[in-house]
N, C-alpha and C positions, 0 to 999 in steps of 0.2 A: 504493500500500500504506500501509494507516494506519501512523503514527509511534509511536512512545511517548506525545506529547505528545495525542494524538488517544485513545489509550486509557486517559487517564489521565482525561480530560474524557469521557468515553463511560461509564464505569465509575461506576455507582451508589453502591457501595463500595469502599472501597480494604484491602487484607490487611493492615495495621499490623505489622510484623515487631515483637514482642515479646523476642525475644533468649532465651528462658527464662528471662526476670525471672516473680517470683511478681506476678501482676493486680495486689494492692495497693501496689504500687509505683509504678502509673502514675496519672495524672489523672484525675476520674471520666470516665464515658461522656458526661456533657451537655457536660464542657470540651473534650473528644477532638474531641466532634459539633463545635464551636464553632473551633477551631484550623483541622479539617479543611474548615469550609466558608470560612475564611479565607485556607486554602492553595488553597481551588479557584478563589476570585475572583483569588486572585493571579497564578494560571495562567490565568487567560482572558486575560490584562492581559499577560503578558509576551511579550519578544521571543523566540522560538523559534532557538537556535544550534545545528544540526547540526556537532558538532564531532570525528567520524572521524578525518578525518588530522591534528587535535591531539592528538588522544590516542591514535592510534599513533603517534606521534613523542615524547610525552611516554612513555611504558611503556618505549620504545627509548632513550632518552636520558636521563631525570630519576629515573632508580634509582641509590643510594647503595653504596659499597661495603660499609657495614652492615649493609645489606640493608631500608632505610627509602626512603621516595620523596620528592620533592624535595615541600615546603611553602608556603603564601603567602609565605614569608621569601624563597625564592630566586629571587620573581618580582618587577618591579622597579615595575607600577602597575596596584594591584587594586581600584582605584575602578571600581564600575561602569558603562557608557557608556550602560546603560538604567534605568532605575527598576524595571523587574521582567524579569529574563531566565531563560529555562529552557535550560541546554545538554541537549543529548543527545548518544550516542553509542554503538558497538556495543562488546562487550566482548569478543575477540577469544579463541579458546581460548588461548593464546601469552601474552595479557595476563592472561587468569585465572590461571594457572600459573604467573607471578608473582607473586600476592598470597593464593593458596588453596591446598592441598593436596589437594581430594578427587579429583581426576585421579591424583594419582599414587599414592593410593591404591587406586585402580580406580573410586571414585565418581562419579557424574554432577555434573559441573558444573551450579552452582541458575542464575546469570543471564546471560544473555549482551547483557542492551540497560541503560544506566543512565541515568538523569535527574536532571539538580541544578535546581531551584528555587533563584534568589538573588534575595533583597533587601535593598534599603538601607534605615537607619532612623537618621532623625537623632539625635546622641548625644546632645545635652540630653532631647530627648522620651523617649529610652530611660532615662535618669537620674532624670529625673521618673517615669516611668509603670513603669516595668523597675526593683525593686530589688535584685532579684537576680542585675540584673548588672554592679553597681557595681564588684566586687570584680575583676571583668575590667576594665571599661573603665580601671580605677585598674594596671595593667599598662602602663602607656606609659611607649616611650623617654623619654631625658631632654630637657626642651624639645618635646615633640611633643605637640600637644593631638589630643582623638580627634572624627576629625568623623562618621564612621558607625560605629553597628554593622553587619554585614553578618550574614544568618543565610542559612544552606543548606540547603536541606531534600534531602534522597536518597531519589530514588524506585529501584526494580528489576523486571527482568521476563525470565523466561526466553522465547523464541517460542512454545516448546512448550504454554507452559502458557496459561489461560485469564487467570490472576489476576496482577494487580502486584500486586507486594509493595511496600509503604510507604506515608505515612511510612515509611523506615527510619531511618535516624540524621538529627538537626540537626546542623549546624555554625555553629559563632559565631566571630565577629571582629573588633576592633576596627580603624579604620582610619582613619589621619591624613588632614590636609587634601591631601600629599605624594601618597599613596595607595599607601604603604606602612602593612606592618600594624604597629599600637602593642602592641595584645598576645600573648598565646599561641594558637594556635587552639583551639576546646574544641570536644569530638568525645562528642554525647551519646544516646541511645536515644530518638526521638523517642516526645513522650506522657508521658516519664518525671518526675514531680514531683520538684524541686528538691530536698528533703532527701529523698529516696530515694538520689540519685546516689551521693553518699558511699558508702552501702549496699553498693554492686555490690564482689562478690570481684573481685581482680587478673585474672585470668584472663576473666571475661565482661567486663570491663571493656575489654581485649584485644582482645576481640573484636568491641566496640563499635566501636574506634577503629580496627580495622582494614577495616571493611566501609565506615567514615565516609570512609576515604582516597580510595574510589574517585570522590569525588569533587573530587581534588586537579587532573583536566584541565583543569577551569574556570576554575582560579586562572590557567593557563596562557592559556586563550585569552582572559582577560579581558586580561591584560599587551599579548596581540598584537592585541586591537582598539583598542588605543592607539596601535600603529603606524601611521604616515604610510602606511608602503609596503605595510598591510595592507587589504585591502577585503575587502566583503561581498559576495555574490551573492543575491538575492532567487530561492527556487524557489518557484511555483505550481503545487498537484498538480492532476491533469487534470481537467479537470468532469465528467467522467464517473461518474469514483469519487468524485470529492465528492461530487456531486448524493446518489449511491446510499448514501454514508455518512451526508446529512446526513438523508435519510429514514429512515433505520435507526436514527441517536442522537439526531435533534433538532438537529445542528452540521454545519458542514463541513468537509473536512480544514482542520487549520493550515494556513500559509504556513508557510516558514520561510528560515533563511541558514545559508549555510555561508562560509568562510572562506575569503580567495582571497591566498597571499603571494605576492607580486610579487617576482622575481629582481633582485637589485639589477643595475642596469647597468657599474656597475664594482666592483673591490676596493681600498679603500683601501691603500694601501702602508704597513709600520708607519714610522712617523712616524722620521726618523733613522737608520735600521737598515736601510735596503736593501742598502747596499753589504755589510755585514759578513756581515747573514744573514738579508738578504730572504728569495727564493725559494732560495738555495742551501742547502735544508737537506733531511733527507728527507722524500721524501713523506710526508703522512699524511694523516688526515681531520678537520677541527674541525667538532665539534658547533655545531651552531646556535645560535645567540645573539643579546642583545640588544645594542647599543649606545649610549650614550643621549649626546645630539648640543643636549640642551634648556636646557643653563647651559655650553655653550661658544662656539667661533668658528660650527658648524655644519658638519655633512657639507659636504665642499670647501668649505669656506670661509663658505656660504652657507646651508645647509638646516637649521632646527634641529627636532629634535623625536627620539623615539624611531622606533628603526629594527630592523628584524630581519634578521640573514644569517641566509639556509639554510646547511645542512651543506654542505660543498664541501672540497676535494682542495688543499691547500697543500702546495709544494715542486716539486721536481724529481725526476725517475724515475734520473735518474744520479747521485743523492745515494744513492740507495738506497731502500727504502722500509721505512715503521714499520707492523708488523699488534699491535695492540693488543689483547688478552685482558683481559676484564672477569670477576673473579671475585664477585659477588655471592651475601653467605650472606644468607637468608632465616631468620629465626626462626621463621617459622610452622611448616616445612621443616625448619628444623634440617641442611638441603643445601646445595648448591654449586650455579647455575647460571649458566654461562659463556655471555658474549655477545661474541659477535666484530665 
């Protein structure tokens, strides 16, 4: 079954989601044409990351009690390990419903498959050639030089329908040699000319940045292909449906990867604290996490580099056990949804 990534290179043209900005707002048509056939080279070029069960584990895990989603800031290295990588992934009704309200107003949900487009772009070149986006790259921590811009581009697609939607939003960001980010993230309506942006009322604006988030899984899985104990799987679709795709668009299906985390073989003990309140404490469940093992002695002793624990069960059942209740409000919502 073709991918996202497969109808997005199949598709003549792409639906440009315009936000209900007024046309003279955005770039002309020749720059649009021009941008658009620079996002399609860059998609024949990149790596293909089917990323499912990151971004159902991020929707489940990296939502804010605020009711905001977790950002490049709270992932720990978003340099990326390709020169051109496109994640994908499915958008589950459950994950909608955390970031939309037309379901619970009885409306059809618009997407249910997303696409991020990222590339790097060195930051002297972007200095020189990018002046408008000095004013970002001039955001870095103290002491931290910026070694890439990163931009994201957001594609969308419901199954139902024939047409992807985007360009939707770009995303920008600056990112040290560390591969932590230097500045703010900027979340903008792709197509839209530079001094237009200002323009946009608070509210479309909103709306901008809220559709841009959905591309926050990436940030995620970029942190976890930096893991040691993370690997890749290469899929190959069948020849079958290649052959009969590539005769129908001129291509063959993609290849692509999905992401495979390896269960760590033991649990470190916390360091001095077993006896007082190791495991004797109540059960409960930690979220999955990073540890990062790459300026110390090294996992036992010896292994250094970034590591990931899955979610797993800490304590003992005769401690008792802890059921934790997550109230997250959503602004979009203006409600309550509780995660257990």
């Amino acid at each position: 079954m073709p991918r996202l990534i497969d109808r997005l290179l199949a598709a003549p043209n792409w639906r440009v989601e315009p936000f209900h900005l007024a046309p003279w707002m955005f770039e002309t048509d020749s720059v649009l044409r021009r941008r658009q056939s620079a996002i399609r080279a860059a998609l024949h070029q990149s790596t293909v990351i089917v990323i499912d069960n990151v971004a159902d584990y991020y929707f489940q895990h990296h939502t804010t009690s605020s009711g905001g989603m977790d950002g490049p800031a709270e992932f720990p290295q978003l340099a990326q390990p390709f020169p051109y990588a496109f994640y994908e992934y499915r958008l589950t009704p459950s994950m909608y419903d955390v970031m939309f309200t037309e379901a619970d107003l009885g409306g059809r949900r618009v997407i249910d498959t997303v696409g991020i487009q990222v590339q790097s772009a060195d930051a002297e070149l972007c200095r020189r050639d990018l002046p408008a986006l000095v004013g970002m790259m001039d955001e870095k921590r103290i002491g931290a030089p910026v070694q890439w811009v990163q931009f994201l581009t957001l594609f969308a697609r419901n199954s139902v329908d024939r047409d992807v939607y985007g360009p939707c939003s770009q995303l920008m960001l600056a990112v040290g040699p560390d591969g932590l980010a230097t500045s703010h993230l900027h979340i903008r309506a792709w197509g839209i000319a530079d001094p237009c942006f200002e323009l946009i009322d608070e509210d479309e604006r909103f709306s901008i940045e809220s559709i841009g988030r959905l591309a926050f899984p990436a940030f995620l899985a970029a942190s976890l292909l930096h893991c040691r104990n993370v690997t890749t799987r290469e899929h190959v679709p069948p020849p079958k449906l290649s052959k009969a795709f590539h005769r129908r668009h001129g291509h063959p299906l993609v290849r692509f990867r999905t992401l495979t985390i390896e269960p760590m073989k033991a649990v470190v003990r916390r360091d001095g604290q077993t006896k007082d309140s190791g495991l004797n404490q109540a059960l409960h469940l930690c979220r999955g996490h990073f540890k990062d093992y790459r300026n110390s002695g090294g996992l036992f002793g010896k292994h250094q580099g970034l590591f990931w624990w899955d979610m797993h069960a800490r304590g003992t059942l005769d401690q008792g056990a802890v059921v934790k209740d997550y109230a997250i409000k959503l602004p979009e919502s203006g409600g309550l949804i509780e995660h257990r």
